[in-house]
N, C-alpha and C positions, 0 to 999 in steps of 0.2 A: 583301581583297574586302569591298565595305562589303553591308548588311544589305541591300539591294534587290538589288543584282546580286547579292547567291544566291540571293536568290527566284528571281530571273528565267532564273538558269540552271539552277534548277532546275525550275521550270518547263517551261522547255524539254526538258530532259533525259526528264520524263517526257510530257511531248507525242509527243518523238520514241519511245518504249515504247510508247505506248498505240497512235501510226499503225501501228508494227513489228508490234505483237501483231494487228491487224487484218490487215493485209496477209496476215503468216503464215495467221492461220483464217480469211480471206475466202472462199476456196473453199468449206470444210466447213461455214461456217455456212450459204452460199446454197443449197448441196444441201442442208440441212436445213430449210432453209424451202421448197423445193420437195416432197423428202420428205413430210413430215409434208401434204401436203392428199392423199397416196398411199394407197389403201389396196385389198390384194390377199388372194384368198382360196385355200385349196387348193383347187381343182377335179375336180368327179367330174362323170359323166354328171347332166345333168339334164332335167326334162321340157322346156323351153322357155329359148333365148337373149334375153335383152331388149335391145335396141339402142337406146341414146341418141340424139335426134339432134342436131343444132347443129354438127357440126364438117365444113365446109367441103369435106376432103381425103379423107374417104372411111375415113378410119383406122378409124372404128368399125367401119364393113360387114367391111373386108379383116378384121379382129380377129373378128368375129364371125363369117366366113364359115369362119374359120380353126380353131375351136372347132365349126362345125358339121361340117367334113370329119373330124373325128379323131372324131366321133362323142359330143359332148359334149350336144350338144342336140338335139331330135327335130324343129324350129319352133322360126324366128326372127319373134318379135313387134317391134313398133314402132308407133309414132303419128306422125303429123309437122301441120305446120304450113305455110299458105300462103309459098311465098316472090315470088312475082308470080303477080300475076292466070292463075287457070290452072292453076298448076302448085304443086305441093304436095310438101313434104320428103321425105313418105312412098314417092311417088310414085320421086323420086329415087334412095332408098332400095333400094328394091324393086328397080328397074333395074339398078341398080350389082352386086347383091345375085347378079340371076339373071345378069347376063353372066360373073359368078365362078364359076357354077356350080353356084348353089341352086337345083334346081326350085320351080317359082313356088307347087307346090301345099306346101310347105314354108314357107311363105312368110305371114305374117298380118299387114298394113301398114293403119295404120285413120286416119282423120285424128283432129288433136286437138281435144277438145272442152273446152270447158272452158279458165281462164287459159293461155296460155306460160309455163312455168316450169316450171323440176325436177317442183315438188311436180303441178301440174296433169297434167305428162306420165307421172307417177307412178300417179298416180289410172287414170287411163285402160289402159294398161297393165296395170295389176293386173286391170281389171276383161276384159281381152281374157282374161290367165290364169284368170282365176275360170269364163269359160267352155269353156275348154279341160280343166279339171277339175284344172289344174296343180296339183301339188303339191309342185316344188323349182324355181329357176330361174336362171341365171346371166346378170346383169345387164355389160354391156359400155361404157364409156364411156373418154372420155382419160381419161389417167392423173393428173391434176394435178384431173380431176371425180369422180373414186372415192369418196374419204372423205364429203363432201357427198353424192351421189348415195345410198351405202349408208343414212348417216341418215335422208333422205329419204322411202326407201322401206319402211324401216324405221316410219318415223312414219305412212306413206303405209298401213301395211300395219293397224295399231293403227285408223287412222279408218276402213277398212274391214272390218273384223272379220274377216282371213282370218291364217294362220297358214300362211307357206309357207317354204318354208328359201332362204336367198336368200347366194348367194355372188359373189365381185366379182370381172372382170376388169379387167384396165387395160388401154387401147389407146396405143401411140406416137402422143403430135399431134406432129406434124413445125411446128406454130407455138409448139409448147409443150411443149419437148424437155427430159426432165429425169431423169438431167443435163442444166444447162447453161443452163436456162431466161433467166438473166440477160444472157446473150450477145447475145439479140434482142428488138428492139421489142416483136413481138407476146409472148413469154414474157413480159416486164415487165409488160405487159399485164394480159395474162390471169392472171396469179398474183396479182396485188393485186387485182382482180376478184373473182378468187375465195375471197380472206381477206374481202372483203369482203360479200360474199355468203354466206358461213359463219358471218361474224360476225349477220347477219342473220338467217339463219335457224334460229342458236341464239338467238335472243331468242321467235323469231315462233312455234317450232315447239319 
């Protein structure tokens, strides 16, 4: 065999190893990059549920309504944001909220002031807590928004000068199912989205 045809087959040889070894940890690395934007807390009763809003499907409300029946929160908070002339996230929210079962008077849904975004619907939120006299709270969003969201409010909690213990729930997004996220459009999606969004607001914040 002359000196180029054993580069070349070996070349190949380790071409075909390298596809092989992919193939084999394909699975485990995509749940790991899915993974890792997750992040869950152990949960105890707390003063007040915070509800994310942005997710379509209603996942947060059923997650959080599902944390108010066992008795984990006394008051679910939220903010929301116009979605057409009219009619507002909160508003949505709220509805979804009491046809599940939560008396409305349990119920604290305020519109957003201030930017759309994690950190502005942060702001707002804390400041609904601040008036309720809260002092622990368990925050509710998809699960592929947890780890961002915790930082957030985290950061969110320092520019406000309040000091409240804040633990995380994750809700099933049924567009962003994870496991598995890489199976559909919208998980593809929404997880580079959200690395990139992460990446951002570890520079900004």
């Amino acid at each position: 065999m002359s000196r180029d045809s054993f580069k070349l087959t070996t070349l190949i040889i380790a071409f075909f190893f390298v596809a092989l070894i992919i193939f084999i940890f394909k699975i485990p690395l995509l749940d790991k990059i899915g993974d890792n934007l997750v992040y869950r807390s152990k949960l105890v009763p707390s003063d007040a549920i915070v509800v994310l809003a942005g997710s379509p499907k209603g996942n947060r409300i059923e997650e959080a309504v599902q944390l108010f029946k066992k008795g984990m929160g006394k008051v679910m908070v939220f903010v929301g944001y116009p979605l057409y002339p009219g009619i507002n996230s909160d508003e949505v929210m709220k509805n979804y909220a009491i046809s599940l079962g939560v008396p409305e008077e349990n119920i604290i849904a305020r519109k957003l002031t201030g930017e759309i975004s994690t950190l502005g619907e942060a702001l707002c939120n804390l400041k609904q807590l601040e008036l309720l006299k809260a002092k622990s709270f368990i925050l509710v969003t998809s699960s592929h928004h947890t780890r961002r969201s915790r930082r957030t409010y985290e950061f969110a909690m320092k520019k406000l000068d309040m000091k409240l213990i804040l633990r995380v729930q994750p809700a099933h997004d049924p567009r962003v199912p994870i496991p598995g996220w890489w199976k559909i459009h919208s998980g593809k999606r929404e997880i580079l989205f959200e690395y990139i969004k992460s990446f951002y607001y570890f520079l900004a914040y």
